[in-house]
ROSE-4610 file (N, C-alpha, C; in Angstrom, 1 decimal, always signed):
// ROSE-4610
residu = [X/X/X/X/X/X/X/X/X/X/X/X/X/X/X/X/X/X/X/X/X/X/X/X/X/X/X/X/X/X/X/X/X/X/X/X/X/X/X/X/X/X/X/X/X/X/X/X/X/X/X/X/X/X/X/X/X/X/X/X/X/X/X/X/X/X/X/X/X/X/X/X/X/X/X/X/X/X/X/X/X/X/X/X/X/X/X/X/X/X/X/X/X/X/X/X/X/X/X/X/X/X/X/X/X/X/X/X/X/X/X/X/X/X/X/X/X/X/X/X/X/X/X/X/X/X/X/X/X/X/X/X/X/X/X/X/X/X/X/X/X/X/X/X/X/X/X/X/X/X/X/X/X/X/X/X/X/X/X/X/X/X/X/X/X/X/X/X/X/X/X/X/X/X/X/X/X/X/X/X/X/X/X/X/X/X/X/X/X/X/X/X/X/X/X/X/X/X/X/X/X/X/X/X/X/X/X/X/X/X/X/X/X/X/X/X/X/X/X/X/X/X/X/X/X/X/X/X/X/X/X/X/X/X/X/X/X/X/X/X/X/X/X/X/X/X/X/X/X/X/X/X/X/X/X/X/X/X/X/X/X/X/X/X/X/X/X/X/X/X/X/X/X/X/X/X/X/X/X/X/X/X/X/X/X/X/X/X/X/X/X/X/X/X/X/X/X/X/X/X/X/X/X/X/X/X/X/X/X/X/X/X/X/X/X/X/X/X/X/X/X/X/X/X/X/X/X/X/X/X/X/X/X/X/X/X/X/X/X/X/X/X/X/X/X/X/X/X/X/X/X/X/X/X/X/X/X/X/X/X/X/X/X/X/X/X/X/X/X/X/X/X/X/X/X/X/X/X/X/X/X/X/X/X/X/X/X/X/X/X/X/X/X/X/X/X/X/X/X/X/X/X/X/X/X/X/X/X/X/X/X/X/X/X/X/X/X/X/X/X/X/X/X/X/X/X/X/X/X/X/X/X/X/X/X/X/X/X/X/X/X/X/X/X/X/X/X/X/X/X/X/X/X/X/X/X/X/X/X/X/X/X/X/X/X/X/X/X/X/X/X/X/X/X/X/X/X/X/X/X/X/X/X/X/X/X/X/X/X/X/X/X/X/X/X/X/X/X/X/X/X/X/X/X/X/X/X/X/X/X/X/X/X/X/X/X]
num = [1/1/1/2/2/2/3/3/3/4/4/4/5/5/5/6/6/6/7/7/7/8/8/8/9/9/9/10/10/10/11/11/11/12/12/12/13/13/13/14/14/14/15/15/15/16/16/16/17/17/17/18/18/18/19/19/19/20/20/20/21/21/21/22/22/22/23/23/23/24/24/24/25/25/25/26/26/26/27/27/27/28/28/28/29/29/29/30/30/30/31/31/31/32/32/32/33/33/33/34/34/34/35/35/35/36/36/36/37/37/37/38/38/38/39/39/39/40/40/40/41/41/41/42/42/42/43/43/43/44/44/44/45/45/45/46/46/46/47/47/47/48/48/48/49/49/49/50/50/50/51/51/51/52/52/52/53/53/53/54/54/54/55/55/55/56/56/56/57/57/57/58/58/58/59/59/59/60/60/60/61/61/61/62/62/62/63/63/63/64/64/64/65/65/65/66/66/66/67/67/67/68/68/68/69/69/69/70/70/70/71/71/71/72/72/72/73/73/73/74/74/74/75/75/75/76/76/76/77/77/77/78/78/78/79/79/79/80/80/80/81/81/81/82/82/82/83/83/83/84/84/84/85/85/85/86/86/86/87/87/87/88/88/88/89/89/89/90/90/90/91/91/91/92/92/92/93/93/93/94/94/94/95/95/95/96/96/96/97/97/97/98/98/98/99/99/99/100/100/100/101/101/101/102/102/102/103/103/103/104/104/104/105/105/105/106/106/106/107/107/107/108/108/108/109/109/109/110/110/110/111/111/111/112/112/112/113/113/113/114/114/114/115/115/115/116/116/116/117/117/117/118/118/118/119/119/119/120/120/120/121/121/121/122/122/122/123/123/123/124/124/124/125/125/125/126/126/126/127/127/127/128/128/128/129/129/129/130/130/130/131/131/131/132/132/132/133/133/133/134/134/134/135/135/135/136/136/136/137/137/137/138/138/138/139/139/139/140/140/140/141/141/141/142/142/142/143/143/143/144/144/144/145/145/145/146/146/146/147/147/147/148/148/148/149/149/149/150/150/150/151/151/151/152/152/152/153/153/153/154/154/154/155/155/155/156/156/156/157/157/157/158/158/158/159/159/159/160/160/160/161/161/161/162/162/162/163/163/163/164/164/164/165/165/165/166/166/166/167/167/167/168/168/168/169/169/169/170/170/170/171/171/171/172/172/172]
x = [+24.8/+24.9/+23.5/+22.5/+22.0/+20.2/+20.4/+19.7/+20.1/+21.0/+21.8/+21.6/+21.5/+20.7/+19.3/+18.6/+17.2/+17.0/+17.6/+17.2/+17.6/+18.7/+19.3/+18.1/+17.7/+16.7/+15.4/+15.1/+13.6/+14.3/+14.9/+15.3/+15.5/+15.6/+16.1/+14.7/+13.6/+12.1/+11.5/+12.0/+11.0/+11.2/+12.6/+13.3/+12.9/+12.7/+12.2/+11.0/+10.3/+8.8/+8.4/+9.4/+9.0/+9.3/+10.2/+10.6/+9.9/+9.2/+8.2/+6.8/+6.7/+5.3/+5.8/+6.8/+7.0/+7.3/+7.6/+7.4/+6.7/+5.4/+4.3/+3.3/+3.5/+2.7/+3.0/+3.3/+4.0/+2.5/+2.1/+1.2/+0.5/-1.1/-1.7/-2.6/-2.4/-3.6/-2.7/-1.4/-0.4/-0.5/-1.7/-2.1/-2.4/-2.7/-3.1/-2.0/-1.7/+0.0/+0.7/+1.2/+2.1/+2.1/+0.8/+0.6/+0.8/+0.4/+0.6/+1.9/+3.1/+4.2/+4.9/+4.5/+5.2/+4.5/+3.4/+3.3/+3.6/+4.3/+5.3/+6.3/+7.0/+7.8/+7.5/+6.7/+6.2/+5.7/+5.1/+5.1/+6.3/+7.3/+8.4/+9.3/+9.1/+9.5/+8.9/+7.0/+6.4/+6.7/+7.4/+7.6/+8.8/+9.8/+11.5/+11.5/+10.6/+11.1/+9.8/+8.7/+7.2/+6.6/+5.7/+4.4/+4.9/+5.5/+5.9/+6.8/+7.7/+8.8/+8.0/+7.1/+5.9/+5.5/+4.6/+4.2/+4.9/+5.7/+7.2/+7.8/+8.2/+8.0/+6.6/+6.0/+4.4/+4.1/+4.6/+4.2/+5.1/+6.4/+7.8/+7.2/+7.0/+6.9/+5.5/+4.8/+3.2/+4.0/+4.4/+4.7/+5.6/+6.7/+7.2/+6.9/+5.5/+4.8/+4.4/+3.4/+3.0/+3.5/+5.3/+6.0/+6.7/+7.5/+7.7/+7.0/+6.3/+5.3/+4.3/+4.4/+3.6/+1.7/+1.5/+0.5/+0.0/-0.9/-1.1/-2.4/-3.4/-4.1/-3.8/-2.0/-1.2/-0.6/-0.3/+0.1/-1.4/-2.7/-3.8/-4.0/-3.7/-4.1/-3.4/-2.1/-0.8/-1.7/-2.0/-2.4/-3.4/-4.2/-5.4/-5.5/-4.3/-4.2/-3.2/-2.0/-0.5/-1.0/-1.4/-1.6/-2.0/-2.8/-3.1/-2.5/-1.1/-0.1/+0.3/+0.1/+0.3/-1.0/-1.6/-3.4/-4.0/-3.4/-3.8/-3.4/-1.9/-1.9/-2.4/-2.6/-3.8/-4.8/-5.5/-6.7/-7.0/-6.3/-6.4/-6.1/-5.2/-5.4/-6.4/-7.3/-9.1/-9.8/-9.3/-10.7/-10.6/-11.0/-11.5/-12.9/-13.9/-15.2/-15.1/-14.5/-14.1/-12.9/-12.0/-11.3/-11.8/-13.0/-13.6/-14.3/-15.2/-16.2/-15.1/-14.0/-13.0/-12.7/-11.9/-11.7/-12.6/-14.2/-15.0/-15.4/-15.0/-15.4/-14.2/-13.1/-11.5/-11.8/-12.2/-12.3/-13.6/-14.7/-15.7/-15.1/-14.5/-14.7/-13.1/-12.1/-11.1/-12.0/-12.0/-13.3/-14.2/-14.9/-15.9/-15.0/-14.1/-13.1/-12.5/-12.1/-11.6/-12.6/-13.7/-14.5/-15.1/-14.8/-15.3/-14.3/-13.3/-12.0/-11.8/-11.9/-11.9/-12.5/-14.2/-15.3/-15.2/-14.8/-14.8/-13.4/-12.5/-11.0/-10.5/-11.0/-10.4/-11.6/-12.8/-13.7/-13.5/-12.4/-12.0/-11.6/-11.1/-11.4/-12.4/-13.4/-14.8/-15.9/-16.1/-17.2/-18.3/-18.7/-20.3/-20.3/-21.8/-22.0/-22.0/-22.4/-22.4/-21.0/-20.0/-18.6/-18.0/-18.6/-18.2/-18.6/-19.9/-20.5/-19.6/-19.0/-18.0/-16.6/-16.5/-15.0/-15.2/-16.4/-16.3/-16.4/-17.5/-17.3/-15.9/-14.7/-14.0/-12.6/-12.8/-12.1/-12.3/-13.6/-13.8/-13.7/-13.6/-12.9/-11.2/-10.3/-9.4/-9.1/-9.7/-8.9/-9.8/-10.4/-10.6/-9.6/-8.9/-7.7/-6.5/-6.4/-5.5/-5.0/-6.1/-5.6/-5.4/-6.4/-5.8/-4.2/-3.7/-2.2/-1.4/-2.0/-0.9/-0.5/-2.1/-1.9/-0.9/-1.1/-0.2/+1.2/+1.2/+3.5/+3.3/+3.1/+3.5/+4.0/+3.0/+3.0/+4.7/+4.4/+6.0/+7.4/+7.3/+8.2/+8.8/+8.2/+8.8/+9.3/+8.7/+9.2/+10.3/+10.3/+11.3/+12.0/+11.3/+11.9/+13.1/+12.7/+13.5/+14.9/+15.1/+16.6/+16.9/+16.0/+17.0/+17.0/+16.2/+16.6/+18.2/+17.9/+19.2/+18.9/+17.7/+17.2/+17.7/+17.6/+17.8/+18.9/+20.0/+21.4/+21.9/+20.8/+21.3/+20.5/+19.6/+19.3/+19.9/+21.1/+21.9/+22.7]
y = [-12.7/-11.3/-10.6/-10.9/-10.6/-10.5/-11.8/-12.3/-11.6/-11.2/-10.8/-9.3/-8.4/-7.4/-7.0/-7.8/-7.9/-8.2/-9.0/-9.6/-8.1/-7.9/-6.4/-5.6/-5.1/-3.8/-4.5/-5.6/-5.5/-5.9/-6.6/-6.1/-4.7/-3.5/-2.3/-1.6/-2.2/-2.0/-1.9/-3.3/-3.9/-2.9/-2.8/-2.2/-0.7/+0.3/+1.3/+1.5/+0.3/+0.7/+0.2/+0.0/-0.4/+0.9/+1.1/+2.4/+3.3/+3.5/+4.5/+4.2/+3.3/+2.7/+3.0/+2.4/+2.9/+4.4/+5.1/+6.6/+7.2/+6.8/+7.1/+6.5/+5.5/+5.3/+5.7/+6.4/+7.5/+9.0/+9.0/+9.8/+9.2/+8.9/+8.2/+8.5/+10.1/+10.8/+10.4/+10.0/+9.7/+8.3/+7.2/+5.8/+5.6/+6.4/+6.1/+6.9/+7.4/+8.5/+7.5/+7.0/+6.0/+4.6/+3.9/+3.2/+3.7/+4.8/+5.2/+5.1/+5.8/+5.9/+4.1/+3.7/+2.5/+1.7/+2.2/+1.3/+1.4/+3.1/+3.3/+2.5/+1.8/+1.0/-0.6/-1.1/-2.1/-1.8/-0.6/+0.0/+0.1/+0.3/+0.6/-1.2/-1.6/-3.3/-4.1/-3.6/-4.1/-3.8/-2.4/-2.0/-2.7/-2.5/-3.1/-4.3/-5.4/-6.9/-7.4/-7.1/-7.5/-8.1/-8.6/-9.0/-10.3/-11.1/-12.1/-11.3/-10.8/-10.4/-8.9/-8.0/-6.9/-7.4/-8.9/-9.7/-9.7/-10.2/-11.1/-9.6/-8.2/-7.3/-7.1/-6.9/-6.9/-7.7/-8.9/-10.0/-9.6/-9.1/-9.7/-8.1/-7.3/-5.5/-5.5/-6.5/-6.6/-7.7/-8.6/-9.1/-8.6/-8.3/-6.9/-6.2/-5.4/-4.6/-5.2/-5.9/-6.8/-6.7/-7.1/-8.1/-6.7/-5.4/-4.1/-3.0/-2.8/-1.5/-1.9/-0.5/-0.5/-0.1/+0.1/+0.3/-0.7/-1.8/-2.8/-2.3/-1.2/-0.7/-0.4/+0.4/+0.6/-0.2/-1.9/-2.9/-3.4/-3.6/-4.2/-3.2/-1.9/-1.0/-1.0/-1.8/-2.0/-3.0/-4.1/-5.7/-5.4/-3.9/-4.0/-3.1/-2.3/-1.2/-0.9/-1.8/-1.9/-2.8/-3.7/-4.8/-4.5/-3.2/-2.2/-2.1/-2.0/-1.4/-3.0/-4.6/-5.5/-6.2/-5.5/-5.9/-5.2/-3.8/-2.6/-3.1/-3.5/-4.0/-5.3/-6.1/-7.9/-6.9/-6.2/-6.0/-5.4/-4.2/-3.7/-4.5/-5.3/-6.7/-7.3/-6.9/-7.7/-6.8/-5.3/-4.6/-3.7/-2.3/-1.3/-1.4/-2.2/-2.7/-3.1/-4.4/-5.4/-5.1/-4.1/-3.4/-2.4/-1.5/-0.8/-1.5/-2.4/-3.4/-3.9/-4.3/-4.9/-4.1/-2.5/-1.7/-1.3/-1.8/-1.0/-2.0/-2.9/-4.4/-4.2/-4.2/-3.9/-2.8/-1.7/-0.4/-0.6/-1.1/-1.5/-2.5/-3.6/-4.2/-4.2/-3.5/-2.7/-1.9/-1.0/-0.2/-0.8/-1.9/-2.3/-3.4/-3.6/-4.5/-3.6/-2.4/-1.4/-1.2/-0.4/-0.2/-1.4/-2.1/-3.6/-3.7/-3.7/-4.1/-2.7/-1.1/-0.4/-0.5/-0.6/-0.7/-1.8/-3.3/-4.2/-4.4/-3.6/-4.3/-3.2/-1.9/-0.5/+0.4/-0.2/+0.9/+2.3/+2.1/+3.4/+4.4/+4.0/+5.1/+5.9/+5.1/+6.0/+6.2/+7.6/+7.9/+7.5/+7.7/+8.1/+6.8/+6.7/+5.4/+6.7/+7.6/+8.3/+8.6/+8.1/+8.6/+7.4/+6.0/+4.8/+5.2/+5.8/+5.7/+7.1/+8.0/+9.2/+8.5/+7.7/+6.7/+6.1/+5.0/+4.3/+5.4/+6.8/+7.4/+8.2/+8.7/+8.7/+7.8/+6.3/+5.4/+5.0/+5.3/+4.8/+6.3/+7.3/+8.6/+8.7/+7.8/+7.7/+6.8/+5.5/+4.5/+4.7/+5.9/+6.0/+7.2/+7.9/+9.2/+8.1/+7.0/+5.9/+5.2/+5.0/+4.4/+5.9/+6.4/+7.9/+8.2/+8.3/+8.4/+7.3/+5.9/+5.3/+4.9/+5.6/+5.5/+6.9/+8.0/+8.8/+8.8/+8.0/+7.7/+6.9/+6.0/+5.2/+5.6/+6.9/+7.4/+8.0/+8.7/+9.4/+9.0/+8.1/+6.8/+6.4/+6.0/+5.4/+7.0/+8.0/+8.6/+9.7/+10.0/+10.9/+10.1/+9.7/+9.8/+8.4/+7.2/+6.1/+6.8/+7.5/+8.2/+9.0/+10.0/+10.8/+9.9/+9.0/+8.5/+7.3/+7.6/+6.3/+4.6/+4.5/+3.3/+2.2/+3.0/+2.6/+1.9/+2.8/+2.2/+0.9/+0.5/+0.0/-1.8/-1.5/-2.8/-3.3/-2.5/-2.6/-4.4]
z = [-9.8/-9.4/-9.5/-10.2/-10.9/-9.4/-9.3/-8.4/-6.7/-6.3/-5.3/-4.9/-6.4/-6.6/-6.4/-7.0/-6.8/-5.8/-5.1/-3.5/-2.3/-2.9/-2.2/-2.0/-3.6/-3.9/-2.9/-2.8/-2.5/-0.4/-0.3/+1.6/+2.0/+0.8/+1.2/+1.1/+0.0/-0.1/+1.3/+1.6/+3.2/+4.5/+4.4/+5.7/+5.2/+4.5/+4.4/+4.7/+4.5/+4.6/+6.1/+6.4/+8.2/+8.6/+8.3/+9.0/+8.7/+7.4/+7.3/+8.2/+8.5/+9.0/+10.7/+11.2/+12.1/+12.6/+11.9/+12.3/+12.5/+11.2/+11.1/+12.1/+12.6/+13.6/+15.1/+15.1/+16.6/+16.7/+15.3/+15.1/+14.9/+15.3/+14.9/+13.5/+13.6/+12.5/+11.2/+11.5/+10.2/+8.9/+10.2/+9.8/+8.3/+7.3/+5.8/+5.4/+5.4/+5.2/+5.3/+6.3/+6.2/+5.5/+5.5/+4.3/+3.1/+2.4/+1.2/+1.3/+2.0/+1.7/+1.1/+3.0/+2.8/+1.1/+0.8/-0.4/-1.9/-1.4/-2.7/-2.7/-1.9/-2.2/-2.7/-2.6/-3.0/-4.3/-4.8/-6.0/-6.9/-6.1/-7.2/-7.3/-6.3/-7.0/-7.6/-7.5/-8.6/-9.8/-10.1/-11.6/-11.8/-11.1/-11.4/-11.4/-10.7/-10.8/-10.7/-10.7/-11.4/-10.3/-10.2/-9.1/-8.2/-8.6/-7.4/-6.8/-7.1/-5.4/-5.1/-5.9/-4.9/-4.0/-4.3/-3.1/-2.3/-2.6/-1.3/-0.1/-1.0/-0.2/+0.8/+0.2/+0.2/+2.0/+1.7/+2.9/+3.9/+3.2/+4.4/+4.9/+4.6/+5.3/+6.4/+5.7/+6.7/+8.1/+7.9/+8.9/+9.8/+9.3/+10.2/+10.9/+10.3/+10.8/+12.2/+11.7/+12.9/+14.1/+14.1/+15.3/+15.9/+14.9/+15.4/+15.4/+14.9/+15.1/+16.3/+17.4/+18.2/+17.9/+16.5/+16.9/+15.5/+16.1/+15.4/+14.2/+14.3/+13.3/+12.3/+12.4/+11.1/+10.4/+11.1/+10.1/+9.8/+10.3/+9.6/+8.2/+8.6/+7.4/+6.3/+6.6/+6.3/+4.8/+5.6/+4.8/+4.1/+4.7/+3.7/+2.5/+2.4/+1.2/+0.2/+1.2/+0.5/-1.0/-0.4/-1.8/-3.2/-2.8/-4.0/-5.5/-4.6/-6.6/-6.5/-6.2/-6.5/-7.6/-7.2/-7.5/-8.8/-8.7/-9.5/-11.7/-11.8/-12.8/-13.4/-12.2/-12.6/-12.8/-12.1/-12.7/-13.9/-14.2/-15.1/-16.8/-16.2/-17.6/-18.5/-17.2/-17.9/-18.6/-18.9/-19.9/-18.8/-19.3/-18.8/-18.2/-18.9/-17.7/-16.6/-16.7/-15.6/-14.8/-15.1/-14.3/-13.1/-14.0/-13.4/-12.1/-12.3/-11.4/-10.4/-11.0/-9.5/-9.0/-9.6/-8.6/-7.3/-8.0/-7.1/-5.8/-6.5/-5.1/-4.5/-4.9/-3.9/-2.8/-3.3/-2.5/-1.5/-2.0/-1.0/+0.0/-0.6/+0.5/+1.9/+0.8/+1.8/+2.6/+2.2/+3.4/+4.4/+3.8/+4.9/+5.7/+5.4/+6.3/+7.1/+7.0/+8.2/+8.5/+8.5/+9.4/+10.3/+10.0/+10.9/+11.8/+11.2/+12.0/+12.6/+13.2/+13.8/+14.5/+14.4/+15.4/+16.0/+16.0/+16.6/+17.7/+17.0/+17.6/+18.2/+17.8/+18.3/+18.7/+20.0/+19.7/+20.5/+20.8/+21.9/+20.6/+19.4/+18.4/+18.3/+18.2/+17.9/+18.9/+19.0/+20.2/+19.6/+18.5/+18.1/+16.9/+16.7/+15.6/+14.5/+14.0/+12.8/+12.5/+13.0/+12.9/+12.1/+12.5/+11.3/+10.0/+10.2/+8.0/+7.9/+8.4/+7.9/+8.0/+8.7/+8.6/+7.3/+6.4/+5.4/+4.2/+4.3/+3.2/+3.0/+4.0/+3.9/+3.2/+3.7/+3.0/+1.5/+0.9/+0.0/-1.2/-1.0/-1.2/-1.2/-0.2/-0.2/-1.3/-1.4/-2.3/-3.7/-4.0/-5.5/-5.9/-5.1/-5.0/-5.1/-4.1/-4.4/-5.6/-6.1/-7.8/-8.4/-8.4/-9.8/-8.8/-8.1/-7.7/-7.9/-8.0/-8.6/-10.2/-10.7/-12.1/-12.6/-12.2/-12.6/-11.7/-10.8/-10.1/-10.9/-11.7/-12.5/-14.0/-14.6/-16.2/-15.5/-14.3/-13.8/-13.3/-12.8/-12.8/-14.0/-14.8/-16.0/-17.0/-16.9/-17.6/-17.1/-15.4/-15.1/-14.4/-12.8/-11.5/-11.4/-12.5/-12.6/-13.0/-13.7/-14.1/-13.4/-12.4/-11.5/-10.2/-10.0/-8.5/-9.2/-10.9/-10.6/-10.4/-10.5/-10.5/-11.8/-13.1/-13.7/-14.1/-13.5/-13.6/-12.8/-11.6/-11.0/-11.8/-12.4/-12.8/-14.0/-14.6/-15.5/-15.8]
């Protein structure tokens, strides 16, 4: 029963976050909006059933992405930011130094992988070359706002939102 649940909670993870990703990609200015969203949920099965089945949502929502979402930039952005709240507690395991140093190689090199992958795969995005180094300082602005937001839905999670959404009853 127990197993049947879990498998429930995280197909109901996946299918939400397509659906958020697919909405969201109707707007294009919505593309990191909709990843953050869709990666609250991968967030919240990381917390309830821990880092292998986060992954397992994690892969099964990216691949989805892929095959239904029309606009394929929002599942690459999908693969390169979601992974975040799966990555965010391994790292933080090692020490607040070496936590610090990975966060900063994660966020660098997430960033320099979109901007490569926009300018090579999507150049009809960008008119101007000074519009990539404002696209990278932008991203790398976004995923240091990224972790300080998933470090505090997490302090909030565990202390309110798990009992009013009810979550907790259901892993009873």
């Amino acid at each position: 029963m127990r197993r049947t649940k879990n498998l429930t909670f995280c197909a109901i993870m996946v299918a939400l976050s397509v659906v958020i990703l697919f909405l969201c990609s109707l707007f294009e200015v919505l593309s990191l909006t909709s990843v953050l969203l869709a990666s609250v949920c991968v967030f919240t099965v990381g917390e309830e059933l821990r880092t292998k089945r986060a992954l397992g949502v994690y892969l099964a929502t990216g691949i989805l992405a892929f095959v239904l979402i029309p606009s394929k930039l929002v599942a690459i952005e999908y693969f390169l930011y979601a992974i975040y709240p799966v990555l965010k507690p391994l790292i933080e395991k090692t020490g607040r130094a070496v936590s610090f140093i990975l966060k900063g190689v994660y966020i660098l090199s997430a960033t320099l992988a979109d901007v490569a992958i926009i300018k090579f795969f999507f150049p009809q995005q960008i008119e101007q070359e000074w519009f990539i180094i404002l696209i990278g300082l932008a991203g790398i602005l976004w995923l240091m706002l990224y972790d300080v937001f998933y470090t505090r839905l997490s302090r909030l999670y565990h202390f309110k939102l798990r009992r009013q959404l009810r979550i907790d009853k259901f892993f009873r």
